[in-house]
N, C-alpha and C positions, 0 to 999 in steps of 0.2 A: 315790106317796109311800111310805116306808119308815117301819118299825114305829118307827123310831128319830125319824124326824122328824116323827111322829102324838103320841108320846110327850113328845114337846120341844115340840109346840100343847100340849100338856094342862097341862104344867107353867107354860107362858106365862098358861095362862086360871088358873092358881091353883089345880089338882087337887094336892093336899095327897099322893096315893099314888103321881102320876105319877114324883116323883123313885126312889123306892125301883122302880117298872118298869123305870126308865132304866137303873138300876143293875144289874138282873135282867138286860136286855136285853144291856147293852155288856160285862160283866164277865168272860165268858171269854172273850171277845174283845182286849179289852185285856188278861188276862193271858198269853194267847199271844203278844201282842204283849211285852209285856215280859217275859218268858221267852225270847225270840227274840232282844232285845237284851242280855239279861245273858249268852244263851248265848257270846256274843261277848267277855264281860269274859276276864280274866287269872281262872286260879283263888285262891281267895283271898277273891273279892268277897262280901261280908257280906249284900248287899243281897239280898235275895229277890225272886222275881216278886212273888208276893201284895204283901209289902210296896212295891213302888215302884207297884201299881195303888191301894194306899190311899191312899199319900201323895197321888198324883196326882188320885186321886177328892177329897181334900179340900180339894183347891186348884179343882179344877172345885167343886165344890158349892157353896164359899163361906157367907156367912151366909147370901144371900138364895137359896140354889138355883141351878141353874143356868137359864144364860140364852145358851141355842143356839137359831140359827135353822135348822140341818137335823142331817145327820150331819155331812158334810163338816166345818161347820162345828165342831164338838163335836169329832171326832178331829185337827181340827189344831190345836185348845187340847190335849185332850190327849196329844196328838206337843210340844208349847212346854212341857207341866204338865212330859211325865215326862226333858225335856232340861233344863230348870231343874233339877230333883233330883238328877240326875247332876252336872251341872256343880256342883250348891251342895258334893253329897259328895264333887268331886273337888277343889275350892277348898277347905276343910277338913281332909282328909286331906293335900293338899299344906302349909297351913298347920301341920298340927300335924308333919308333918315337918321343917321350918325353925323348930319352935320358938316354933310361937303356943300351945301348951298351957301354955308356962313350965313344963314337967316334964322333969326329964333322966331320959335311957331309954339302956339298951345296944340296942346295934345289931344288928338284927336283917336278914340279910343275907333271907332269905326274902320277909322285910315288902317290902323294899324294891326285891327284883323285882317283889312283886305291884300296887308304886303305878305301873307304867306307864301300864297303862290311865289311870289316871287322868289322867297329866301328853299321853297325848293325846285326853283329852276336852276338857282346858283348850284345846291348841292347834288343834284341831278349833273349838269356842267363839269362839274370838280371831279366827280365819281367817273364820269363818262373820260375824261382826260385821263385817268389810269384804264378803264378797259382801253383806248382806243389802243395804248403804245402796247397792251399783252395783244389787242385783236378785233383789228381794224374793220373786220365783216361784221361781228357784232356790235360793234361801236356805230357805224351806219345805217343796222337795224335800227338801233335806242333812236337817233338821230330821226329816221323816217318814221316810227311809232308814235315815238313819246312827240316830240318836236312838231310834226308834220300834222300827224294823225290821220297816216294811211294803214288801211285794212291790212290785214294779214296777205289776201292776193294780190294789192296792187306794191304792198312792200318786196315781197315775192319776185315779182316782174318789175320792178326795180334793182334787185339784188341779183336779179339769175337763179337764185335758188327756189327749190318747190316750198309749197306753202306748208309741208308738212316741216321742213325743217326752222322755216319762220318760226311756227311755232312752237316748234322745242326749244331754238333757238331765247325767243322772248321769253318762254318761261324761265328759263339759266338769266337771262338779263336781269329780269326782274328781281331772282333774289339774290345774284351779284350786288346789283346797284343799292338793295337796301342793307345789304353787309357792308357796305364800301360807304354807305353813308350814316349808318349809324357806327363805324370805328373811327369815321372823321369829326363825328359828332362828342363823341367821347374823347377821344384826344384833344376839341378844345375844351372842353371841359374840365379837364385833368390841369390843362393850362390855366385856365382862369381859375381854380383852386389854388394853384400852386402859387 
C-alpha cells in the first residue's frame, strides 16, 4: 500500500491532519505535472503551474475533503480536476473573443495567435466527449496524456494496464482524435458555406 493510499484511509476514518499530509505528499508531484502540461501551451498563457494545482486541489478537496479510495483513484480526478480548468479557461477566453465580455477592444494580432491553444483544447474536449461514450478506458488515457501530461508508466499505473498497451493505446487515440477533429472541423465549415 502507498503512502498515498494510507493517507486516503486516514482521511476516510476522519483524521482532521490527514488532508493537509495528502497535500504535503501529492503537491510536487502534481505540480510537475502541470508544469509539464503548460509547458506545452502557446506562450502567452497566464495560467501558472502552482496555480492550475490550487485550483485543481480545491475542486479535489471540496467541502467535505477528499474522498479517494487509492492513488490511482485520486490522480485521475485530478487528471478530470485540471482538464476541466483548462477547458473552462479555454471556453472563456474563446467567449470573450466573440464578444461575451460585451466590451469593444482593438485587436490585438499577438493575443490572437496566442488563443490557439485554446481553440484546440476546446476541440481536443468535443472529440474526447464522443471517444469517451464508444470507450471510456481510452477517453481517461487522452485525459491523463494529453490534459495531465503523465508519461506513458505513470499513465499505465494509473489505468492498471501495462505500458505496452498505453501505448498502442495512445497511438489509436491520437489518430482517432485528429479524424474526429478534422470531420468536426469540416462540418462547420460546410455550415458557414452554406
Amino acid at each position: 500500500m502507498t503512502q498515498i493510499t494510507q493517507i486516503l484511509e486516514r482521511i476516510q476514518a476522519g483524521d482532521d491532519g490527514a488532508t493537509d499530509a495528502l497535500l504535503g505528499e501529492v503537491y510536487d508531484e502534481l505540480r510537475r505535472v502541470a508544469a509539464a502540461k503548460l509547458a506545452k501551451e502557446a506562450p502567452g498563457q497566464t495560467l501558472q503551474a502552482t496555480a492550475l494545482v490550487h485550483e485543481a486541489w480545491m475542486k479535489l478537496a471540496g467541502e467535505d475533503g477528499p474522498q479517494f479510495e487509492n492513488r490511482r483513484h485520486f490522480f485521475g480526478a485530478a487528471a478530470e480536476a485540471m482538464r476541466r480548468i483548462l477547458v473552462e479557461r479555454a471556453r472563456k477566453r474563446s467567449r470573450q473573443r466573440r464578444g461575451g465580455d460585451l466590451q469593444r477592444s482593438s485587436v490585438d494580432l499577438d493575443a490572437i495567435e496566442s488563443t490557439v491553444p485554446e481553440d484546440r483544447i476546446l476541440a481536443v474536449h468535443e472529440a474526447l466527449e464522443v471517444l469517451e461514450a464508444a470507450d471510456p478506458l481510452k477517453a481517461r488515457l487522452v485525459k491523463l496524456k494529453y490534459f495531465v501530461g503523465l508519461e506513458n508508466a505513470e499513465t499505465a499505473e494509473a489505468l492498471g494496464i501495462s505500458v505496452t498497451s498505453v501505448e498502442r493505446y495512445w497511438a489509436y487515440c491520437k489518430a482517432w482524435l485528429m479524424k474526429e477533429i478534422r470531420r468536426s472541423y469540416s462540418a462547420v465549415e460546410k455550415n458557414e458555406i452554406s
